[in-house]
C-alpha atoms as an extended CHARMM CRD file, in Angstrom:
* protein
*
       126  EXT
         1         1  UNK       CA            -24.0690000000        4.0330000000      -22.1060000000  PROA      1               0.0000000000
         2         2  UNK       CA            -23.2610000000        7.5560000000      -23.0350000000  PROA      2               0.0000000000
         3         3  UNK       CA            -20.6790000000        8.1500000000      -25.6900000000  PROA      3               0.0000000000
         4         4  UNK       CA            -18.0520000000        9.3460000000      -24.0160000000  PROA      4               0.0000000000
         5         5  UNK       CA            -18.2830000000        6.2330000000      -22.0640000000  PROA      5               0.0000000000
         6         6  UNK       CA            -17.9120000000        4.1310000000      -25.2290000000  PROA      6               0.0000000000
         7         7  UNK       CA            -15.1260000000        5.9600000000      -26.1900000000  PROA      7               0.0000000000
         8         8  UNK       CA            -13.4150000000        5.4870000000      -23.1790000000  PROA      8               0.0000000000
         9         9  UNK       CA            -13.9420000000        2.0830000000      -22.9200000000  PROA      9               0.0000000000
        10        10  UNK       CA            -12.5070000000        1.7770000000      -26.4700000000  PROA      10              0.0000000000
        11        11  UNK       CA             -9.7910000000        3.8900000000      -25.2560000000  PROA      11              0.0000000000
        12        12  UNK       CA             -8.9450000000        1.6820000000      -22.2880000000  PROA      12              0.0000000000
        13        13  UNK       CA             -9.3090000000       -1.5440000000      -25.0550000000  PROA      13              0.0000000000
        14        14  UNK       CA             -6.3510000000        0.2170000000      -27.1580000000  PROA      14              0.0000000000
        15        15  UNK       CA             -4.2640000000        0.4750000000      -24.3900000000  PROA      15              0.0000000000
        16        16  UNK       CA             -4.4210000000       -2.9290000000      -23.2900000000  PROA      16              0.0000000000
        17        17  UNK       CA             -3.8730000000       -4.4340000000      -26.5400000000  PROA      17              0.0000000000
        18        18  UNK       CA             -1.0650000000       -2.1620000000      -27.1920000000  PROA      18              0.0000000000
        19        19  UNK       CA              0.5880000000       -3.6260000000      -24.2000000000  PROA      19              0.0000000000
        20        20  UNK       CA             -0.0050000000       -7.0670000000      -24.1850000000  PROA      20              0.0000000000
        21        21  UNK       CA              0.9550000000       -7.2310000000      -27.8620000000  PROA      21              0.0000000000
        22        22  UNK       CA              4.5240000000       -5.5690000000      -26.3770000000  PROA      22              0.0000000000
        23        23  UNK       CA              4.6120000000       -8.4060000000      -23.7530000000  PROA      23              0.0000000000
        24        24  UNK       CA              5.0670000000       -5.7910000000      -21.3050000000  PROA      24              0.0000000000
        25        25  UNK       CA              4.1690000000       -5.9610000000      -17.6360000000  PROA      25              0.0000000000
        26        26  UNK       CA              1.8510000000       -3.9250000000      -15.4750000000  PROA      26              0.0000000000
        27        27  UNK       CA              4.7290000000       -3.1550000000      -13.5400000000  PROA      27              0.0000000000
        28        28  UNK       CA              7.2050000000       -2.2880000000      -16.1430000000  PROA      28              0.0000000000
        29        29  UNK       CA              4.6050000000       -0.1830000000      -17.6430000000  PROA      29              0.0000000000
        30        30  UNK       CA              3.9780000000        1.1800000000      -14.3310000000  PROA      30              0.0000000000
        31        31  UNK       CA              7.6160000000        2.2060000000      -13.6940000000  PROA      31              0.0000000000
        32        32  UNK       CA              8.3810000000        3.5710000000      -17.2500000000  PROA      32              0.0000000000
        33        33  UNK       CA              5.3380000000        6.1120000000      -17.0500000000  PROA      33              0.0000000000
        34        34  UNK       CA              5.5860000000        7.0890000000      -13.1690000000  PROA      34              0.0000000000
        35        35  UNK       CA              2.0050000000        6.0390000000      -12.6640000000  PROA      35              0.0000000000
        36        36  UNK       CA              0.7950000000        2.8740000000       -9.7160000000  PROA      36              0.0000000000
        37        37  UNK       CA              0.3720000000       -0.4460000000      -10.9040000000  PROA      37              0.0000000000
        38        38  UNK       CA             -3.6450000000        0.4890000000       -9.5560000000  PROA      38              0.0000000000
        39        39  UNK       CA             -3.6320000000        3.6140000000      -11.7940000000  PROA      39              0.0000000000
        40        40  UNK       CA             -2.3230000000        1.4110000000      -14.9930000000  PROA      40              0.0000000000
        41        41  UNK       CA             -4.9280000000       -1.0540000000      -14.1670000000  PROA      41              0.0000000000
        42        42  UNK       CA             -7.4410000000        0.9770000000      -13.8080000000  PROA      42              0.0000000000
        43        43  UNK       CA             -7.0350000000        2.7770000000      -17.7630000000  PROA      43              0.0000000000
        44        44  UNK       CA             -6.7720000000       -0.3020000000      -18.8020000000  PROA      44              0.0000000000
        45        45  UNK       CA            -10.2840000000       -0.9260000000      -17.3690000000  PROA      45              0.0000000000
        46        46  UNK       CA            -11.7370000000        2.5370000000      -18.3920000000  PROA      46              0.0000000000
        47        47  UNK       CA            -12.0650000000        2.7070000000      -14.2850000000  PROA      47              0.0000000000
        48        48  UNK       CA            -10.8680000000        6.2930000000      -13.0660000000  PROA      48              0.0000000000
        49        49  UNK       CA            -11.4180000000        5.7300000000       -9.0180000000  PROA      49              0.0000000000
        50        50  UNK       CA             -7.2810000000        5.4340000000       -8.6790000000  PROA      50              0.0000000000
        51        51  UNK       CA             -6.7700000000        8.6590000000       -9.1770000000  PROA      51              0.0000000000
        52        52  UNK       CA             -7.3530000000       12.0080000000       -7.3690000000  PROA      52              0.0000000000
        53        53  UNK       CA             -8.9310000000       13.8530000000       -9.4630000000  PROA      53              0.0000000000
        54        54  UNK       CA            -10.1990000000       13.9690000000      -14.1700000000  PROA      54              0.0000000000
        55        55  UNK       CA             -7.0130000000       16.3390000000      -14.6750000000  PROA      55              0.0000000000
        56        56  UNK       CA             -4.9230000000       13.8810000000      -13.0820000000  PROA      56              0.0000000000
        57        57  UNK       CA             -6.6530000000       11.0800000000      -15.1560000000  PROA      57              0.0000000000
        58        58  UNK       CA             -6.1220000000       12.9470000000      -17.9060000000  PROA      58              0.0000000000
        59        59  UNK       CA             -2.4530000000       13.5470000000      -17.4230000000  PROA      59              0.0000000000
        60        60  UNK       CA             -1.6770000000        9.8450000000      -16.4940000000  PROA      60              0.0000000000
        61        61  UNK       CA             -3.8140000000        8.8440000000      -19.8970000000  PROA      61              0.0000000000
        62        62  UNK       CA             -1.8050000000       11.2710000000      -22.2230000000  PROA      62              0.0000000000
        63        63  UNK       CA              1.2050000000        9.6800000000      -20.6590000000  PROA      63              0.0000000000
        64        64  UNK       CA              0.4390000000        6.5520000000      -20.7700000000  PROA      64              0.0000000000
        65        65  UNK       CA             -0.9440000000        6.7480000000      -24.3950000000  PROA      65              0.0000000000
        66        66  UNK       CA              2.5000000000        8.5380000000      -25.1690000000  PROA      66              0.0000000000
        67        67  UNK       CA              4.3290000000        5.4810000000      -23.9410000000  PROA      67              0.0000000000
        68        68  UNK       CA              2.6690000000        2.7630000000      -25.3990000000  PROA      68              0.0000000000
        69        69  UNK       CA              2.3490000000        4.8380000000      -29.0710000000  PROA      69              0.0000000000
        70        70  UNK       CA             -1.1390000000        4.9010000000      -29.3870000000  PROA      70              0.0000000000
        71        71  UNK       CA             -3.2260000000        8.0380000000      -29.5180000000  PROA      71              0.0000000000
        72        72  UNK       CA             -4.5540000000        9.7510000000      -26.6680000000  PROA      72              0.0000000000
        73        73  UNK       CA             -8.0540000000       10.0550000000      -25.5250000000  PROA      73              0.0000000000
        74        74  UNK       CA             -9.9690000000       13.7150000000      -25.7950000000  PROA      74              0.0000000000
        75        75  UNK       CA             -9.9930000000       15.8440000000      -22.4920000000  PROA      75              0.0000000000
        76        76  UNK       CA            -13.6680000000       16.4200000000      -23.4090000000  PROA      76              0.0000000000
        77        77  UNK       CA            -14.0590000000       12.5870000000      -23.0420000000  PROA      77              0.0000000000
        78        78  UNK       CA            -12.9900000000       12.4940000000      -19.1720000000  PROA      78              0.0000000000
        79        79  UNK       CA            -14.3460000000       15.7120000000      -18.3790000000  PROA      79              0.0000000000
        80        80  UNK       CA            -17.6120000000       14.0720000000      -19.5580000000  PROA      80              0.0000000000
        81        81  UNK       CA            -17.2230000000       11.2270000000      -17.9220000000  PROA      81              0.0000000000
        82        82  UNK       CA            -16.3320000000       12.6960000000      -15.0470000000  PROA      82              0.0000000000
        83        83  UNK       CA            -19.5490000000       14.9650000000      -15.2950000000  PROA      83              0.0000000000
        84        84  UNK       CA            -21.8250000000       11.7410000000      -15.9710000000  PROA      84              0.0000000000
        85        85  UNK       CA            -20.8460000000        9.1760000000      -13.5590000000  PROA      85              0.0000000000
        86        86  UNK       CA            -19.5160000000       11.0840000000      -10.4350000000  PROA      86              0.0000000000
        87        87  UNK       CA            -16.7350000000        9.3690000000       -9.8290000000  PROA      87              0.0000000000
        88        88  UNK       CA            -14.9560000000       11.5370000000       -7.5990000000  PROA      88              0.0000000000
        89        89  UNK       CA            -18.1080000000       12.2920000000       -5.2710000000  PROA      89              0.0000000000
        90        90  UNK       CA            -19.0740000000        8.5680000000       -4.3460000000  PROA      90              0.0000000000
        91        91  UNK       CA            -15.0380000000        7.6570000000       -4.5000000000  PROA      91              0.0000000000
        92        92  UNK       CA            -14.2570000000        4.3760000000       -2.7510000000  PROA      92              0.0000000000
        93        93  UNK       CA            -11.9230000000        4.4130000000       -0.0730000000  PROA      93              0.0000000000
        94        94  UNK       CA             -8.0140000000        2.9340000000       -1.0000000000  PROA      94              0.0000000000
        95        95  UNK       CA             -7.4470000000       -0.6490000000        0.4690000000  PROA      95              0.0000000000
        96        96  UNK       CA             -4.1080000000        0.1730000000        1.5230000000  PROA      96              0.0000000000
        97        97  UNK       CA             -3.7930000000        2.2810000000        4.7880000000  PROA      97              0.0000000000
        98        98  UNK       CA             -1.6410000000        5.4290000000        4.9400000000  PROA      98              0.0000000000
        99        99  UNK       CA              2.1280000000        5.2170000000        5.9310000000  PROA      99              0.0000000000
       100       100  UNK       CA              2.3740000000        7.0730000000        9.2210000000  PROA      100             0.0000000000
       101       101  UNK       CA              5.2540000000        9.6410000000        8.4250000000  PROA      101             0.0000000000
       102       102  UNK       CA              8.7960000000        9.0000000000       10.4440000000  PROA      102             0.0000000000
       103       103  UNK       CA              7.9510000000       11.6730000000       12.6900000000  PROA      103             0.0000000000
       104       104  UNK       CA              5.1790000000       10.5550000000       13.8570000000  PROA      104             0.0000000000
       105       105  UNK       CA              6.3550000000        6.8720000000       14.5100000000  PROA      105             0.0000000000
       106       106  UNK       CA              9.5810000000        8.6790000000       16.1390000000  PROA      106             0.0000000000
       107       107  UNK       CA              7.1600000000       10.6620000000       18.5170000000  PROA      107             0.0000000000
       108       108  UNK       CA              5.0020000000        7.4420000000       19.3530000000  PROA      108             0.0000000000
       109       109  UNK       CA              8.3100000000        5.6530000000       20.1820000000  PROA      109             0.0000000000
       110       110  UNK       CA              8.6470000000        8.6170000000       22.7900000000  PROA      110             0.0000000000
       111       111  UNK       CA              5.3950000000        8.2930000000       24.1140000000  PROA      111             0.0000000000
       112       112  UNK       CA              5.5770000000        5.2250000000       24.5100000000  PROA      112             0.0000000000
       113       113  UNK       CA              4.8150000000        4.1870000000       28.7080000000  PROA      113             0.0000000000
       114       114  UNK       CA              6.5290000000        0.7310000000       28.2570000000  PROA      114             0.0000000000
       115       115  UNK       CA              9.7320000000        1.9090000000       27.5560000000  PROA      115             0.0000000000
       116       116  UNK       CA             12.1480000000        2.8790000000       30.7970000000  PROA      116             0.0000000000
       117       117  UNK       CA             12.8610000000        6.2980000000       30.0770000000  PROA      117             0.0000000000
       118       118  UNK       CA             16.5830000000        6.9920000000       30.7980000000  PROA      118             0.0000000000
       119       119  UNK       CA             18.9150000000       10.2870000000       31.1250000000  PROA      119             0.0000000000
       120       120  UNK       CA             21.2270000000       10.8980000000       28.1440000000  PROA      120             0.0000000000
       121       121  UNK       CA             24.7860000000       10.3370000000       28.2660000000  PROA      121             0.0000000000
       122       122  UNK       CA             26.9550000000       13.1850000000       30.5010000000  PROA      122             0.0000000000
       123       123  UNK       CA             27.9540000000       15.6580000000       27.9350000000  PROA      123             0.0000000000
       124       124  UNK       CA             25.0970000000       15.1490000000       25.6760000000  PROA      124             0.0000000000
       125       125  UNK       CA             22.9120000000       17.8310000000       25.5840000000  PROA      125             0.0000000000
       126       126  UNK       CA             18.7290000000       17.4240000000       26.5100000000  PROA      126             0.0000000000
């Protein structure tokens, strides 16, 4: 194990402690610093896969670190990490399935060949 592995890990050991010792939820936690429950979980487990990208690891870190009082890791130290392990490259896919947007459940309600199609109301426009 590399040392900026170690350090994260001790990192993501701090942060835990800090919150348990607050009795504070994952979810409170989660909701306080505008980061997923998955995201909280997974500093907390030195495990960067829930988010998109080391800057946005980094970000969530310094903010969760901010919240909790504790001090925040060094960029170098996810940069690094990011460099060693390749976590972005060999990323596992999210369990949860994308929300189809309202549009697009509006337009396959309109495509829909089970429903009777019918003419608006007179006066209403097409």
């Amino acid at each position: 194990m590399s040392d900026a592995q170690s350090q994260f890990r001790e990192f993501a050991r701090t942060l835990r402690n800090a919150r348990t010792q607050r009795h504070m939820s994952v979810d409170t936690a989660s909701r306080e610093c505008q980061l997923s429950d998955m995201q909280i979980l997974g500093l907390e487990a030195a495990d960067l896969r829930p988010f998109y990208s080391p800057a946005y690891a980094l970000r969530g870190a310094e903010r969760y670190a901010k919240y909790l009082g504790v001090a925040p890791v060094p960029q170098a130290c996810i940069v690094e990490l990011d460099a060693d392990m390749n976590y972005y490259a060999e990323r596992a896919p999210l369990e949860r399935e994308p929300r189809p947007s309202r549009w697009s459940l509006r337009l396959k309600r309109l495509m829909d060949p089970q429903k009777p199609r019918s003419l608006p109301p007179p006066g209403r426009k097409l």
